[in-house]
MDTraj code that builds the backbone (N, CA, C; nanometers):
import mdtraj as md
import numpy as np

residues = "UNK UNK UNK UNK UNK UNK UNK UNK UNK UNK UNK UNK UNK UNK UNK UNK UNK UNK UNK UNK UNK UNK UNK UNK UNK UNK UNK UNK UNK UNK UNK UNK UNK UNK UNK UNK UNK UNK UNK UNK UNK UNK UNK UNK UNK UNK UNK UNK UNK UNK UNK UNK UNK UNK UNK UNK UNK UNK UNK UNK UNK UNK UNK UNK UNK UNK UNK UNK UNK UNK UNK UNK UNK UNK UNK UNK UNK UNK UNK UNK UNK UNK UNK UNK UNK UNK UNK UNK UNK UNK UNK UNK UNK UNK UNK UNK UNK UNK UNK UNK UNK UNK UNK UNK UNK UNK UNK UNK UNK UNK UNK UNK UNK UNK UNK UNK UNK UNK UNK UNK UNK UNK UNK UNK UNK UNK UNK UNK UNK UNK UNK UNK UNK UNK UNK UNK UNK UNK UNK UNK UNK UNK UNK UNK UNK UNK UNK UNK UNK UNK UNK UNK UNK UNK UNK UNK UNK UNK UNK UNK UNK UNK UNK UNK UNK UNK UNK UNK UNK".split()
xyz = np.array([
    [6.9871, 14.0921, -16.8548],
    [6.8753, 14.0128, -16.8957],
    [6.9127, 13.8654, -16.9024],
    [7.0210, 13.8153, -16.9357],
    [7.0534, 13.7088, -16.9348],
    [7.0727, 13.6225, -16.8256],
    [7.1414, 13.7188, -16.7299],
    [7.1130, 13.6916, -16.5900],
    [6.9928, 13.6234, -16.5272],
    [6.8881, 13.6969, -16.5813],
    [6.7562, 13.6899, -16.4950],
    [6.6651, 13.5308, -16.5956],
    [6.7274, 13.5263, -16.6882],
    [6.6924, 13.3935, -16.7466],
    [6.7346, 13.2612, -16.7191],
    [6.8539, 13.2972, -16.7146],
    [6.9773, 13.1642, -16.6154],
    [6.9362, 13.1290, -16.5087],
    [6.8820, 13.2132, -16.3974],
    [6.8222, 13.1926, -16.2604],
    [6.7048, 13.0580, -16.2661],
    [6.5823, 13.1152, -16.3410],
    [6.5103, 13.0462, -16.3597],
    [6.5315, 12.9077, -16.3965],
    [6.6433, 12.8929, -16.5090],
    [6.6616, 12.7869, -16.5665],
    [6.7333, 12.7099, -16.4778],
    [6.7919, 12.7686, -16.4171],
    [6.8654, 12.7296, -16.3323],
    [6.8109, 12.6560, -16.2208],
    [6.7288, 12.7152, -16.1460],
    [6.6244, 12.6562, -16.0471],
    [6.5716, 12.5753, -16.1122],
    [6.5067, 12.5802, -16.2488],
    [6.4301, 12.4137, -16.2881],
    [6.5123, 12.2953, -16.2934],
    [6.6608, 12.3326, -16.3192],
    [6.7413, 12.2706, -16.3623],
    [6.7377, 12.1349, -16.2386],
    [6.7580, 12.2484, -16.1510],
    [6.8079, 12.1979, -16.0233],
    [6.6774, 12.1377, -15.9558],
    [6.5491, 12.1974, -15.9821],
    [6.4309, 12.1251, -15.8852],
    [6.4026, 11.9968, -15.9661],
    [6.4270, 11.9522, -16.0808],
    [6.4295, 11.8821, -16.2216],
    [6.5398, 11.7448, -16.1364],
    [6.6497, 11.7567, -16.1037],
    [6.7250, 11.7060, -16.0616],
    [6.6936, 11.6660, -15.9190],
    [6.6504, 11.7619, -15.8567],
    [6.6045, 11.6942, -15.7343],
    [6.4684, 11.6140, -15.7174],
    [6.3823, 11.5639, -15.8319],
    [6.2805, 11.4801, -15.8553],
    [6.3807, 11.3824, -15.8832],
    [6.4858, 11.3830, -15.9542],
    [6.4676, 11.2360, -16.0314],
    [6.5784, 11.1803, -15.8758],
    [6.6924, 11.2372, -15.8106],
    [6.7165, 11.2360, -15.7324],
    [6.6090, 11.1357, -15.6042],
    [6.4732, 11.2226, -15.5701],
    [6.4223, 11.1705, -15.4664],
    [6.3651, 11.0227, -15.5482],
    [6.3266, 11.0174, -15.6453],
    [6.2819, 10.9118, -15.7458],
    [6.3632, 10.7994, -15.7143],
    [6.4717, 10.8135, -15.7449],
    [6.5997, 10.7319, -15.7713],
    [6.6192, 10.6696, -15.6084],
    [6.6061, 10.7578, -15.5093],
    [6.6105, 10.7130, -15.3579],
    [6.4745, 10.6234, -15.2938],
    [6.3912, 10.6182, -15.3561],
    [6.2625, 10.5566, -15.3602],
    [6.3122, 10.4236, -15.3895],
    [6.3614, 10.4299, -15.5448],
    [6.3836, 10.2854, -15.6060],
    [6.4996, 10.2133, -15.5209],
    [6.5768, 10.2745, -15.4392],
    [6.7064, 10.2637, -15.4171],
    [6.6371, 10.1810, -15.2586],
    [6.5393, 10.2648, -15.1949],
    [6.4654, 10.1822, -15.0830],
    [6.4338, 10.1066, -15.1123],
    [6.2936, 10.0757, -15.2225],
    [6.2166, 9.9482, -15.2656],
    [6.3348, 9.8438, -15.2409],
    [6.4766, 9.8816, -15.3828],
    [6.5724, 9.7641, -15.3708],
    [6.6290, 9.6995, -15.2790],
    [6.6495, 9.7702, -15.1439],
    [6.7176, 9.7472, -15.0202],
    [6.6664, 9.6938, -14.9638],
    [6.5168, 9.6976, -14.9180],
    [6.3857, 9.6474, -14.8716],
    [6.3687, 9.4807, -14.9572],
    [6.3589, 9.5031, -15.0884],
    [6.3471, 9.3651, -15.1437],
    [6.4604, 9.3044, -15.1519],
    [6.5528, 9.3139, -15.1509],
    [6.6781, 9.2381, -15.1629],
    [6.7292, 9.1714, -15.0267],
    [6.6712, 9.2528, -14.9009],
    [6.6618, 9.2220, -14.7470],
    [6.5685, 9.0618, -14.7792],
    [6.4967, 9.0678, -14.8546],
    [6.3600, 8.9637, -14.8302],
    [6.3985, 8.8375, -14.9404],
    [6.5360, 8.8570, -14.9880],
    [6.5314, 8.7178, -15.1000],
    [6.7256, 8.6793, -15.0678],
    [6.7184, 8.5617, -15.0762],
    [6.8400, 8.4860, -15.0384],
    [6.9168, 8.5187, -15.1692],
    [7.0975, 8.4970, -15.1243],
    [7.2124, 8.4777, -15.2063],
    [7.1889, 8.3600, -15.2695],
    [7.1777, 8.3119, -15.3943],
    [7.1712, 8.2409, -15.4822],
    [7.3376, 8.1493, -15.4215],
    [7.4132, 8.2025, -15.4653],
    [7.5283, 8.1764, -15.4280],
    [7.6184, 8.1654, -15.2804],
    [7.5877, 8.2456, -15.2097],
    [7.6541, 8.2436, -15.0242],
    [7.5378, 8.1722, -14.9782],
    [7.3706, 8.1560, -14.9743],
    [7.3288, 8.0840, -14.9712],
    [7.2608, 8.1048, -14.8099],
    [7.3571, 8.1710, -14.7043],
    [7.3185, 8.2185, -14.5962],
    [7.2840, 8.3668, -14.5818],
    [7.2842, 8.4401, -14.6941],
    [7.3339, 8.5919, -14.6217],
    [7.2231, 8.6079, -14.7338],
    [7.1502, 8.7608, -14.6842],
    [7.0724, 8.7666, -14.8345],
    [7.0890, 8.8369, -14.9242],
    [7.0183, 8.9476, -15.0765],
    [7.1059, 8.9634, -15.1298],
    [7.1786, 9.1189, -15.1143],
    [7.0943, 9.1582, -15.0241],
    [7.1441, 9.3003, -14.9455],
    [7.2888, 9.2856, -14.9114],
    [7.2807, 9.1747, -14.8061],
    [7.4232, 9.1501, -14.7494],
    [7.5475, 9.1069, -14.8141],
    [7.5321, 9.0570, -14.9226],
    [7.5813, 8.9813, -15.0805],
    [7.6498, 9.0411, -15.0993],
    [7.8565, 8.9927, -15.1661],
    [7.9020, 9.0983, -15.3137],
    [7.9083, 8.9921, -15.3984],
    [7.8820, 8.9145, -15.3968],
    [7.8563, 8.7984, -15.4968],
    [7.8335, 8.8852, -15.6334],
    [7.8903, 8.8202, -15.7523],
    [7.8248, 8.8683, -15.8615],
    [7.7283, 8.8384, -15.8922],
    [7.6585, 8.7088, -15.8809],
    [7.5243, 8.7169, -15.9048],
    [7.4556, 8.8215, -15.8540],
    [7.5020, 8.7913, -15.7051],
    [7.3936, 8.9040, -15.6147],
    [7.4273, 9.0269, -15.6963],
    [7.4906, 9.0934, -15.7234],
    [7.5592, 9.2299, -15.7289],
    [7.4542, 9.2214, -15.9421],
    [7.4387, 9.0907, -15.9661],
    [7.3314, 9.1452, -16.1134],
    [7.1933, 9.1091, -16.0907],
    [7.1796, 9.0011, -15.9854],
    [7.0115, 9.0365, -15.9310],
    [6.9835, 9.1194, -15.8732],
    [7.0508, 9.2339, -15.8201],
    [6.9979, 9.3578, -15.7170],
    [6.9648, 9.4771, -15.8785],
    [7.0834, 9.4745, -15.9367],
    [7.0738, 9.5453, -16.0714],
    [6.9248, 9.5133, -16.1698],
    [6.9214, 9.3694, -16.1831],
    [6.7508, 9.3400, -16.1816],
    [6.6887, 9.4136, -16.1319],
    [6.6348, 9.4125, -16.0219],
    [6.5427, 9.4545, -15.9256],
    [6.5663, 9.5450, -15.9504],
    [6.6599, 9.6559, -15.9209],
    [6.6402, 9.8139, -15.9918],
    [6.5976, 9.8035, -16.0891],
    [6.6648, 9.7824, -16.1939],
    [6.5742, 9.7825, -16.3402],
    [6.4347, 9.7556, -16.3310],
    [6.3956, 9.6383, -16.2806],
    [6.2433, 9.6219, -16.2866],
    [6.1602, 9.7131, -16.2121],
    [6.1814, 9.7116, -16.0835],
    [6.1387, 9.8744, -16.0578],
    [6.1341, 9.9907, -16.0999],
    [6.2260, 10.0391, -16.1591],
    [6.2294, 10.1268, -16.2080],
    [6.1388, 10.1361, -16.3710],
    [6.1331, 10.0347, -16.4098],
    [6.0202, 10.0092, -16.5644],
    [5.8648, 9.9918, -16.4760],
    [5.8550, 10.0316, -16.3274],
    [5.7091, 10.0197, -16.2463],
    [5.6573, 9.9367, -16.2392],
    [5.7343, 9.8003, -16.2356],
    [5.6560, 9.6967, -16.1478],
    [5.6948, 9.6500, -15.9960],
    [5.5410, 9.6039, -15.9558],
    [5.5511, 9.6055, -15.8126],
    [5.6395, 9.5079, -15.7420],
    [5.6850, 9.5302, -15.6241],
    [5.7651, 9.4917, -15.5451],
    [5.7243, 9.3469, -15.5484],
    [5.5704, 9.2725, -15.5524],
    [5.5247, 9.1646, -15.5212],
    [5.5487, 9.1068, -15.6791],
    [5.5392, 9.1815, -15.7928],
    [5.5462, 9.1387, -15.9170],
    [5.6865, 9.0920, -15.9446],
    [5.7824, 9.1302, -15.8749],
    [5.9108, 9.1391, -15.8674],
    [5.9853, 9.0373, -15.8286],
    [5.8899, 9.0139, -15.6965],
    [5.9064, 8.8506, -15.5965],
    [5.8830, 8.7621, -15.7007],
    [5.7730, 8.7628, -15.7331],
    [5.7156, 8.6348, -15.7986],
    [5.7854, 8.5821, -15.9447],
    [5.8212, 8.7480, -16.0149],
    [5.9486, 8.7034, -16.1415],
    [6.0528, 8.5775, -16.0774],
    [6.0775, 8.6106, -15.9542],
    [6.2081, 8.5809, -15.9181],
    [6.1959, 8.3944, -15.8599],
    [6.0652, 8.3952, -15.8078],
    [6.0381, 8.2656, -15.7587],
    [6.0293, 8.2268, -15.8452],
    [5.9438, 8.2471, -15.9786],
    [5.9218, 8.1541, -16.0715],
    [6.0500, 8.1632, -16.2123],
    [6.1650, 8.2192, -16.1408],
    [6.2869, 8.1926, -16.2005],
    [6.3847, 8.1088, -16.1423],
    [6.3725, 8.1005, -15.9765],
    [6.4783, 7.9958, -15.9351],
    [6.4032, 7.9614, -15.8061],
    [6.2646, 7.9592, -15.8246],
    [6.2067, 7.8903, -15.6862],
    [6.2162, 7.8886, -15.5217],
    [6.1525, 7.8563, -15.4868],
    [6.1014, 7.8954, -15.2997],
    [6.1887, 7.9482, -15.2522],
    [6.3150, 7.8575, -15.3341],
    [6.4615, 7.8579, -15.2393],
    [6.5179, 8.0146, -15.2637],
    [6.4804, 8.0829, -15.3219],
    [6.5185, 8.2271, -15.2837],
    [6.5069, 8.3496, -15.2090],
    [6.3525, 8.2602, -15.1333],
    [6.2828, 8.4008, -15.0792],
    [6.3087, 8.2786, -14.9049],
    [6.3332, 8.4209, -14.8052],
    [6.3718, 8.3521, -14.6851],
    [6.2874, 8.3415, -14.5835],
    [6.1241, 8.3616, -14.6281],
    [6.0214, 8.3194, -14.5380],
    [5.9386, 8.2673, -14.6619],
    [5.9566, 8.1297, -14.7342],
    [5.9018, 8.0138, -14.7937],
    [5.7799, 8.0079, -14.7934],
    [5.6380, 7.9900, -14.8932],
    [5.5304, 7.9908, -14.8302],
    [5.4765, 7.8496, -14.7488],
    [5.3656, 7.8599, -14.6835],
    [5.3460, 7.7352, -14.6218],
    [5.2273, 7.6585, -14.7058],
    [5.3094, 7.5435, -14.7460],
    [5.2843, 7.4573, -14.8518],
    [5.3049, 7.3191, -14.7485],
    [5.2679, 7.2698, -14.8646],
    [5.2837, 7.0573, -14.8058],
    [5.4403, 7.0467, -14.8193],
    [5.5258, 7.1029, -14.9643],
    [5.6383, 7.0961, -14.9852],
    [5.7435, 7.2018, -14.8700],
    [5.7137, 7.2924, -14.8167],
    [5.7492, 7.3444, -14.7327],
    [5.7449, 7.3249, -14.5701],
    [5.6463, 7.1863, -14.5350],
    [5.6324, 7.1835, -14.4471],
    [5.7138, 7.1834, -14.3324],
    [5.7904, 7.0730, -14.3890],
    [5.9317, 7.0548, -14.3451],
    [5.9983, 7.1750, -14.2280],
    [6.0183, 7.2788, -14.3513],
    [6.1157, 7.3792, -14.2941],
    [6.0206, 7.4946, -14.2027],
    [5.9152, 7.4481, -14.2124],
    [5.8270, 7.5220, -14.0883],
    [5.8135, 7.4353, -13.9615],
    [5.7877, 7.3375, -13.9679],
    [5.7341, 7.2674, -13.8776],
    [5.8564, 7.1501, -13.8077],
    [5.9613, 7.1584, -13.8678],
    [6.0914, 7.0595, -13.8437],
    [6.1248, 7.1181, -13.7782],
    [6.1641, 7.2782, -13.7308],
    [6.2407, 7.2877, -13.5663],
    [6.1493, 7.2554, -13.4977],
    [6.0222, 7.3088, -13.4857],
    [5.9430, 7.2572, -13.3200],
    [5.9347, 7.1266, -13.3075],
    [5.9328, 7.0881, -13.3723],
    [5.9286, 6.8941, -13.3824],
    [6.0557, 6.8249, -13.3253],
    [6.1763, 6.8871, -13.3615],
    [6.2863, 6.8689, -13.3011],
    [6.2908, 6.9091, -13.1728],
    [6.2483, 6.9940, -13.1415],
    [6.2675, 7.1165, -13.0029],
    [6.1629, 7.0313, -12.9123],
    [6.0254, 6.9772, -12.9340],
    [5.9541, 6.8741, -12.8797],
    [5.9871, 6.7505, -12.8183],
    [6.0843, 6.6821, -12.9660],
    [6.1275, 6.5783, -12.8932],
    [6.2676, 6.5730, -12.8065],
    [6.3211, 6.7072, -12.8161],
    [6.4571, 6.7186, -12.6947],
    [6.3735, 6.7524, -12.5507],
    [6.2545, 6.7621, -12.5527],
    [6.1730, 6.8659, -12.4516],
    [6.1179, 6.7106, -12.3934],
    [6.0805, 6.6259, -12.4616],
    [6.0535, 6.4527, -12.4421],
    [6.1489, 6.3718, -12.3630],
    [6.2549, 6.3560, -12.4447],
    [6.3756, 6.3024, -12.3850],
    [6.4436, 6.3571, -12.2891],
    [6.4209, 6.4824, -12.2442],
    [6.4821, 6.5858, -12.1120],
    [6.4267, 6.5248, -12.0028],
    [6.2765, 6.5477, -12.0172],
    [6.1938, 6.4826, -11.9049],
    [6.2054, 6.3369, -11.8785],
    [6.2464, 6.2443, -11.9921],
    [6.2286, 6.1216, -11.9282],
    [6.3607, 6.1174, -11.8426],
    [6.4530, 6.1643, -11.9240],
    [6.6008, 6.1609, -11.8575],
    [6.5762, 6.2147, -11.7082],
    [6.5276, 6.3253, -11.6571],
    [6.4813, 6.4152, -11.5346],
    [6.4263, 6.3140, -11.4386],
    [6.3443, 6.2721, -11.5082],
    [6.2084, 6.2047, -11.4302],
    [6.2704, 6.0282, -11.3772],
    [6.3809, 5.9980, -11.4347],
    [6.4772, 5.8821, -11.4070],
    [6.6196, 5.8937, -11.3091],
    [6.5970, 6.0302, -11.2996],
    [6.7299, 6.1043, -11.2185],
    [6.6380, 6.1045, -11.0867],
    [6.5520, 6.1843, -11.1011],
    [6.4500, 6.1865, -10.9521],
    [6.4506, 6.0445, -10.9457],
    [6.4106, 5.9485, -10.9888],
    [6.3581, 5.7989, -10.9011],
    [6.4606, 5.7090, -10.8897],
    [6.6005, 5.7658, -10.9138],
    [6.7202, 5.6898, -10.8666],
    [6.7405, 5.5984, -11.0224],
    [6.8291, 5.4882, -10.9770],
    [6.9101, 5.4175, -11.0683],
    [6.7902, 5.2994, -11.0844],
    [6.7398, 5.2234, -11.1885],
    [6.6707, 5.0869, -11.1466],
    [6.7604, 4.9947, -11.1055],
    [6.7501, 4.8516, -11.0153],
    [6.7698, 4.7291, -10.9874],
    [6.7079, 4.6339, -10.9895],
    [6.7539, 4.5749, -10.9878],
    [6.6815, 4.4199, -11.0691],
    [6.6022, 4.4067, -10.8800],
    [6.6306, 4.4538, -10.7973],
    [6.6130, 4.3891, -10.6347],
    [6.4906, 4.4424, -10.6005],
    [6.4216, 4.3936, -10.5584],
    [6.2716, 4.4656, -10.4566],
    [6.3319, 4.4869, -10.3427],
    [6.2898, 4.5748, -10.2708],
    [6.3283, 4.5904, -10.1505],
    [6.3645, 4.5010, -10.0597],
    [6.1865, 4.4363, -10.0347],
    [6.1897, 4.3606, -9.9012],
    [6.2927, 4.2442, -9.9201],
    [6.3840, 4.2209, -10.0299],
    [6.3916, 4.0984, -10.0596],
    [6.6346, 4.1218, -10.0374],
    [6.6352, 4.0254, -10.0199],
    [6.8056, 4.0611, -9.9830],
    [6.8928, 3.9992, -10.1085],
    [6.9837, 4.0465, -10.1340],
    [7.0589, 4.0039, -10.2491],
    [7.1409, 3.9100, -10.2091],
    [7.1456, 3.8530, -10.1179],
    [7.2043, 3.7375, -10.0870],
    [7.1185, 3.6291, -10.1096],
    [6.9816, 3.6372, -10.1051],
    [6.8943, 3.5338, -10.1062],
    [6.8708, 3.5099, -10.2404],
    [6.8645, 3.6322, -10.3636],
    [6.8313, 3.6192, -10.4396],
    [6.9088, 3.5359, -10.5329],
    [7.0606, 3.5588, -10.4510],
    [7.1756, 3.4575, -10.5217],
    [7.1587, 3.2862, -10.4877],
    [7.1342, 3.3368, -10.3914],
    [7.1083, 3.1789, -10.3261],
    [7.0261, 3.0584, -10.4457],
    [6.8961, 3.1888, -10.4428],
    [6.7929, 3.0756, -10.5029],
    [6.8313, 3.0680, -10.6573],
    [6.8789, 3.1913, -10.7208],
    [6.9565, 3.1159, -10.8536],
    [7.0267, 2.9938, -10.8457],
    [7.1367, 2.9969, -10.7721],
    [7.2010, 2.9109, -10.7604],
    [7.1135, 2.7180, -10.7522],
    [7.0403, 2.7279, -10.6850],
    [6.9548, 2.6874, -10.6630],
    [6.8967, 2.6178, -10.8232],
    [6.8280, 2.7214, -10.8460],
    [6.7330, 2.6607, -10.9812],
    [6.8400, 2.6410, -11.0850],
    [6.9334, 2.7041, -11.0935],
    [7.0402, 2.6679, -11.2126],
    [7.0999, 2.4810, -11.2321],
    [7.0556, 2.4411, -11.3487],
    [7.1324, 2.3284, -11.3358],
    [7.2431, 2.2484, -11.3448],
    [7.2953, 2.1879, -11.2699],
    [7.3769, 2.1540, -11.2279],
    [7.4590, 2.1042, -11.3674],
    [7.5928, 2.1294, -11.3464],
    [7.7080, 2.0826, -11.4370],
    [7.8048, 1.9638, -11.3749],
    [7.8169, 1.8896, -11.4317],
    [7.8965, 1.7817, -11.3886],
    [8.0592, 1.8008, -11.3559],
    [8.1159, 1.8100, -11.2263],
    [8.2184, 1.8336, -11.2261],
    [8.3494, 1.7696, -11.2625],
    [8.4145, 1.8296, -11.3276],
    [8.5315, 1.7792, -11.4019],
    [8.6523, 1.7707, -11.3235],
    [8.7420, 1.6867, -11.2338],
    [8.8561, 1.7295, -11.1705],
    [8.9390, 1.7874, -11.2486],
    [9.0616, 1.8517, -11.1655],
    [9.1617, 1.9658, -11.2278],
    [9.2418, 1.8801, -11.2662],
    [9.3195, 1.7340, -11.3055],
    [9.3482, 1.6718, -11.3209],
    [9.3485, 1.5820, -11.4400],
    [9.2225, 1.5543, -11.4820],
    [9.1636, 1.4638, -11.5697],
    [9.1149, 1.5934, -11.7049],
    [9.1599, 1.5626, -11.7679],
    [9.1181, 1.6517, -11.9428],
    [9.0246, 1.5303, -12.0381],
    [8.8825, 1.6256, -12.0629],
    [8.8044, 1.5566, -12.1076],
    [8.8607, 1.4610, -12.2218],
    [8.7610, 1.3699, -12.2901],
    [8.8311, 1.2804, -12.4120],
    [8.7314, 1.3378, -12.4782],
    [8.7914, 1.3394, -12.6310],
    [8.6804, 1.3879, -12.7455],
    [8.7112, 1.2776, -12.8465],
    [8.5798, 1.2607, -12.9108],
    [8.6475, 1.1357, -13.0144],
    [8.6785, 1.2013, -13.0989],
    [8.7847, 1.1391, -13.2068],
    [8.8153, 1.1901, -13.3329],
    [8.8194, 1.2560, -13.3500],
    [8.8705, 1.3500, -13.4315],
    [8.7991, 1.4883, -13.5107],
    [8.7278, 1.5604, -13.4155],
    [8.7442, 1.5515, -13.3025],
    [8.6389, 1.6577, -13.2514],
    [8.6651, 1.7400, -13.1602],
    [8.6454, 1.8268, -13.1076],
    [8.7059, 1.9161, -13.0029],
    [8.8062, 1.9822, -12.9928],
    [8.8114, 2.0235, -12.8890],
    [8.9136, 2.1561, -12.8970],
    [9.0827, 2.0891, -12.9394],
    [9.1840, 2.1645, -13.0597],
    [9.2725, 2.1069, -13.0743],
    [9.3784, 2.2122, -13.0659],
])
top = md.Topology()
chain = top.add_chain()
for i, resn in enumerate(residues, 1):
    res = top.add_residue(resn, chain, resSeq=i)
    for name in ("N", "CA", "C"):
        top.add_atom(name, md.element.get_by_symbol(name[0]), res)
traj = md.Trajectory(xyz[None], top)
């Protein structure tokens, strides 16, 4: 008879255990899932899934706990933003203050996409020169020469006079 009582108890024991079991693997997802979705406080690149940081390693312990007392995953986020702000969660909402970090790579990526083409578009049409075609660079020296005015020549011989105090010494 005792036998046949143990069985039973036994099976509750055990189906008893395998609730809190699948329970416990639930919370154990939620945590893995949310901890995927909020940054290392501390490593700063990795998030806190990927983390052994101690912080990380007592905010994941958070997040179980709070889950596990049944609040929601989104109730959970928002504890957490409005404990250490935007900078924890790794898709930021889109705000005026956030703009930045949404809209600063394509803006960058635009203006390398700007400067490619002008650079391109200056490679196709050759080098500039000061020369027009029809016109010869001999002539063009010429006529400088030309309009430039004239300096008074000094023989190699004779070294200017400076009065007083003045000039090169």
């Amino acid at each position: 008879m005792r036998q046949l009582l143990s069985r039973p108890t036994a099976v509750l024991l055990l189906a008893g255990a395998s609730l809190t079991a699948s329970a416990d693997d639930a919370i154990e997802q939620r945590v893995t899932h949310l901890a995927e979705e909020l940054r290392c406080l501390v490593c700063q690149n990795q998030s806190l899934a990927d983390s052994h940081a101690d912080l990380a390693m007592d905010l994941k312990a958070q997040l179980r706990e709070q889950l596990a007392q049944g609040r929601s995953e989104d109730q959970v986020r928002d504890y957490l933003v409005q404990r250490y702000g935007d900078f924890v969660l790794y898709r930021p909402p889109l705000k005026p203050s956030t703009w930045l970090l949404w809209w600063g790579p394509a803006g960058l990526l635009a203006m390398g996409l700007v400067l490619l083409a002008r650079r391109w578009r200056r490679a196709q049409h050759g080098p500039r020169s000061g020369f027009d075609d029809s016109e010869e660079p001999d002539t063009l020296l010429r006529d400088e020469r030309r309009a430039a005015p004239s300096r008074p020549a000094v023989p190699s011989g004779d070294r200017p006079t400076y009065p007083s105090g003045e000039g090169p010494t």
